[in-house]
C-alpha positions in Angstrom: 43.7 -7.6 4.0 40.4 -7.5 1.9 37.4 -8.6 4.4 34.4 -10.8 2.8 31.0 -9.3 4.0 28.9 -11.9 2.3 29.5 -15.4 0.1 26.2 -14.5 -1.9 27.3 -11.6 -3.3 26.1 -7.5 -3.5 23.3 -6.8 -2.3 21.0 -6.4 -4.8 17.4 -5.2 -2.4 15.8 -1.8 -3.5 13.1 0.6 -1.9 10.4 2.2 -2.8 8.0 4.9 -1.0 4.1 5.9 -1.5 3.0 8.8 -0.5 -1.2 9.4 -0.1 -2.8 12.3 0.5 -6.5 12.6 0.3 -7.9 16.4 -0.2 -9.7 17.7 3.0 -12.7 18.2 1.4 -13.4 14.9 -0.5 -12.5 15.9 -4.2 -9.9 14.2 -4.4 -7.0 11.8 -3.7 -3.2 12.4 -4.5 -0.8 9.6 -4.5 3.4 9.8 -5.3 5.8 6.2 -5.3 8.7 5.8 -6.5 10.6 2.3 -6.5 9.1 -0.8 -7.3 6.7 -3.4 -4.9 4.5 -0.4 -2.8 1.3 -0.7 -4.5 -2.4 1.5 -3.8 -5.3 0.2 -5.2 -8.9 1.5 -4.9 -12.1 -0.2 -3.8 -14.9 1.2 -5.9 -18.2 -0.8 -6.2 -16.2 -4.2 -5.1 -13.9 -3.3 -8.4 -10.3 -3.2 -8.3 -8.9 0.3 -9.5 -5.2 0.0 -9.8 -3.8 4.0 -8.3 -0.3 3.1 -9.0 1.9 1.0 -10.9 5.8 -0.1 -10.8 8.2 3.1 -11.1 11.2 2.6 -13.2 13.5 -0.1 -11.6 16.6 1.6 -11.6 16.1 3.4 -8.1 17.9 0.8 -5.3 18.0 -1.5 -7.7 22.0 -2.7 -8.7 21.3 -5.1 -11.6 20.0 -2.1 -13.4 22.7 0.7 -12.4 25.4 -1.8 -13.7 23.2 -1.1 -17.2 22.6 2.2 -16.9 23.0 5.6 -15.3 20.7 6.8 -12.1 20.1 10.3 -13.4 16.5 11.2 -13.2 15.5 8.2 -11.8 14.7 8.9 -8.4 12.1 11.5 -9.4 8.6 10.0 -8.1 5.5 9.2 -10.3 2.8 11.4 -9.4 -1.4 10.8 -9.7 -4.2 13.0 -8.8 -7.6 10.7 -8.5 -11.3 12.6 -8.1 -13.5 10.7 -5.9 -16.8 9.3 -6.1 -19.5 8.6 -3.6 -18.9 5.0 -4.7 -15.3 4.6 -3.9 -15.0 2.3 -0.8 -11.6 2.2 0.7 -7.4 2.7 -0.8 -5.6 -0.2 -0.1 -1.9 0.6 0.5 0.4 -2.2 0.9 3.8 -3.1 0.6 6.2 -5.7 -1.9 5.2 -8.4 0.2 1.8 -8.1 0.4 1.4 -7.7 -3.4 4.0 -10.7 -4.1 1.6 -13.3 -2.6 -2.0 -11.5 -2.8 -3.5 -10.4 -6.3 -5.0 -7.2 -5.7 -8.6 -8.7 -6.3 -8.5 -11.2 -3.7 -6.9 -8.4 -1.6 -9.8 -6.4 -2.2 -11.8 -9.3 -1.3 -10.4 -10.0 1.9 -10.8 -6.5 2.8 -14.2 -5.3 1.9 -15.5 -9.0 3.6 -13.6 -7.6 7.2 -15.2 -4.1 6.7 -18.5 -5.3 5.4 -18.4 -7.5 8.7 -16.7 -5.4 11.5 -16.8 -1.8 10.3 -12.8 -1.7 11.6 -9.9 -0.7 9.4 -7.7 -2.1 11.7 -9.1 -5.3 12.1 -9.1 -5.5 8.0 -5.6 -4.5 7.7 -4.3 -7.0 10.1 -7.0 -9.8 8.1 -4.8 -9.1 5.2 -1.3 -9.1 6.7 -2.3 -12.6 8.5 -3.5 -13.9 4.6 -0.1 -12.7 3.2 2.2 -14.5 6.2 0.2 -17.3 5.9 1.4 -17.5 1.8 4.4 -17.5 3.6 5.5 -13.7 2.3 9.3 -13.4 1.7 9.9 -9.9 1.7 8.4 -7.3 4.6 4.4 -6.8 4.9 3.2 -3.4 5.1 -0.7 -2.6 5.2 -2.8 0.7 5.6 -6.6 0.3 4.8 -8.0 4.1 4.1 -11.9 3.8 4.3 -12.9 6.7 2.4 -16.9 6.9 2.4 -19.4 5.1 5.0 -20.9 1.6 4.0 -24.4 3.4 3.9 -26.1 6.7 3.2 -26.9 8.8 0.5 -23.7 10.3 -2.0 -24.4 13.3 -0.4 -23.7 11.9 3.4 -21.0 10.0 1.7 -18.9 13.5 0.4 -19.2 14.8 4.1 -17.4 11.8 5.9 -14.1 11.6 5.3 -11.8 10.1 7.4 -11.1 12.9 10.6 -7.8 12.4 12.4 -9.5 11.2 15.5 -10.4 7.9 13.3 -6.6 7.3 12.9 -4.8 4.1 14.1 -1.9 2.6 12.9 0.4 0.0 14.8 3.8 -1.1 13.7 4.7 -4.9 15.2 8.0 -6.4 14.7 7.6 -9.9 13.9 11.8 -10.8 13.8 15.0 -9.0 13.8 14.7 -8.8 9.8 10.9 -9.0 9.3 8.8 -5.9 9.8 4.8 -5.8 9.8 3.0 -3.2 9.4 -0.8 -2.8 10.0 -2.6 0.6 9.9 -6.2 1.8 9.5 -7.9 5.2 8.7 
């Protein structure tokens, strides 16, 4: 016989992946998503500039396959940013994260932690806390990129980007269904 795997139906979750890459040199940032919820946003002068918006729903996501056909829709959006000595930090974060925090307060909450500790880490994790304490239903995923020092001139600014010896990023498990992720660069 037939076996029941679950009274409330299919399930109907999705996915969705960002990719960031910022140019070695400091030009430039590159950024590809596909799916819906993972969201970048740049911090430039305490202004919110939206990197990314939501890809087409159809990829994971069954209401819309039962209206239409996948083809082509798994093929990732794609965005080339320059940067300028007055971008602060990229804000990565996941469809939990964005479902309880607007991206200006998120910003906010994030440029306060960096103004006052100088640590990406410590910032990241500032905004997971703020998200799980809106009591976010869906997984919280954070990576705060710091992409010019708080102070010197534009043209000390273009020479520091982030080196790979500044990296840290910690994944902690907060349930068996319930994943947080906090990362800093």
């Amino acid at each position: 016989g037939a076996s029941v795997v679950s009274d409330e139906g299919p399930d109907t979750s999705g996915t969705a992946g960002l990719v960031f890459l910022l140019h070695r040199g400091g030009s430039s940032m590159h950024l590809a998503w596909v799916g819906s919820g993972c969201r970048a946003v740049l911090c430039r002068r305490g202004k919110v500039v939206s990197l990314t918006h939501d890809h087409c729903g159809s990829f994971g996501d069954f209401d819309e396959l039962s209206r239409r056909k996948l083809a082509g829709s798994a093929k990732p959006a794609l965005k080339s940013e320059p940067l300028r000595p007055d971008d602060e930090f990229v804000l990565l974060g996941s469809r939990g994260t964005w479902a309880v925090l607007p991206p200006d307060e998120a910003v906010r909450i994030v440029r306060h932690q960096l103004q006052a500790y100088d640590d990406t880490r410590m910032a990241a994790e500032a905004l997971v806390q703020a998200a799980l304490r809106r009591k976010a239903a869906a997984d919280v995923s954070v990576v705060v990129v710091r992409l010019f020092p708080r102070r010197g001139s534009p043209k000390e600014a273009a020479a520091s980007l982030p080196h790979a010896a500044n990296v840290s990023f910690v994944r902690m498990p907060t349930s068996h269904n319930f994943v947080r992720v906090v990362g800093g660069f």
